[in-house]
Steps between C-alpha positions, in 0.01 A plus 500: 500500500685433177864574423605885467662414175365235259813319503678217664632528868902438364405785226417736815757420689787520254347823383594621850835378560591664171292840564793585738717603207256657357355790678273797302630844550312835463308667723194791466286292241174331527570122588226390234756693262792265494368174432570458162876589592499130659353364187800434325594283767269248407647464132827459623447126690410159319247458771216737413348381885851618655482850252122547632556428838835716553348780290212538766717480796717713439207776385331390849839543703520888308155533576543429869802700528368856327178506733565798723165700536663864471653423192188291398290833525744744336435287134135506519222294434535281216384144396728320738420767782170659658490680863188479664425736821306263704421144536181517670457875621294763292661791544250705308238360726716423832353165553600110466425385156579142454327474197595750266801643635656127525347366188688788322835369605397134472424604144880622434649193658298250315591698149875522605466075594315486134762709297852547576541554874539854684485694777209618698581791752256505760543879703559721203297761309473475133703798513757349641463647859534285800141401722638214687340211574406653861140609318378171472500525853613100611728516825818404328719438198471144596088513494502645240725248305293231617167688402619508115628153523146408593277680279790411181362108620186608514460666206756272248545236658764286738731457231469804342654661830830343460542733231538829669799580725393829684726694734441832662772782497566804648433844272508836647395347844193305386528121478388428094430116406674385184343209298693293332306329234622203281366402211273184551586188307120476512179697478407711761126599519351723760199446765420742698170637683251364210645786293636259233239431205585106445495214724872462482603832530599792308857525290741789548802581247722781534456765160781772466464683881169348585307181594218357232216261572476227215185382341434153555571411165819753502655314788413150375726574156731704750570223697501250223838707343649592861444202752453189238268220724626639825204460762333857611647593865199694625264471853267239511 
């Protein structure tokens, strides 16, 4: 897999060392919000590799620290956030359905990868009320981790699953799975079931509070201006 940052390994690493003086404060606001608060940062150093590299650390290391699913839900769904009831369980028909029910949250990670990162909440309503991952009906918060591990490979691809960070927390009793999504420093397309329309998958971007499918031609230009020659992560 390629380097988190497109910089140099002494860039990253004195990025870090300094981040310890320099710690973002504020709480109660989307994380997606607050990036361009670390742009400045970047003007401010000689080294625009060192200014790039510290700006995203220190928005990853907020990011990180502001992921608490209760106060996640209370802001709502937004284009750095989408709660999802099930990841395999149709409720409305009270059967497994790998392939739509899945492919519907594979289709929010793959945009968040695409766009700017997010949070995928895996238990709640889009109301905001708490289902718990207990519906999907695996044995275990530790099946089911390893369940969306594997179907994220499956359906994205190996490296494409180094992306995500997903813990599960406790909210009014029922265990909900968080989803930490980075943004990919490549593209991300999405395989899954034959439901994709072109050989190498379909492209997901993230539009205000929801997740858009790209034409062929509207991805190619897409990720022309947001990924440069970076090779397409996607299942082969």
């Amino acid at each position: 897999m390629k380097d988190r940052f497109p910089t140099s390994r002494g860039a990253r690493q004195h990025a870090g060392e300094y981040s310890a003086h320099l710690r973002p404060q504020g709480r109660g606001r989307n994380p997606g919000d607050r990036r361009d608060e670390f742009r400045p940062l970047q003007a401010n150093y000689n080294d625009p590799a060192f200014g790039e590299a510290l700006k995203n650390f220190l928005f990853d290391q907020y990011v990180r620290g502001h992921r608490n699913a209760e106060e996640l839900i209370k802001r709502g769904e937004s284009k750095s956030l989408e709660f999802k009831s099930t990841l395999r369980w149709s409720l409305k028909e009270d059967r497994k359905d790998d392939k739509g029910v899945t492919y519907a949250a594979l289709k929010t990670v793959a945009a968040f990868l695409n766009t700017e990162g997010g949070d995928l909440l895996i238990g709640v309503a889009d109301n905001g009320s708490i289902v718990g991952i207990e519906k999907d009906q695996l044995e275990n918060d530790d099946k089911f981790m390893r369940h969306l591990a594997q179907v994220v490979r499956n359906g994205m691809g190996d490296r494409a699953g180094t992306c995500i960070d997903p813990k599960t927390q406790i909210v009014q009793g029922k265990s909900v799975c968080v989803v930490s999504c980075q943004r990919s420093p490549e593209p991300v397309f999405l395989k899954w079931k034959e439901i994709e329309r072109t050989p190498e998958g379909d492209f997901f971007v993230r539009s205000g509070p929801g997740t858009v499918k790209l034409s062929p031609d509207s991805a190619k230009e897409y990720i022309r201006s947001r990924f440069g020659d970076a090779v397409p992560r996607n299942a082969s």
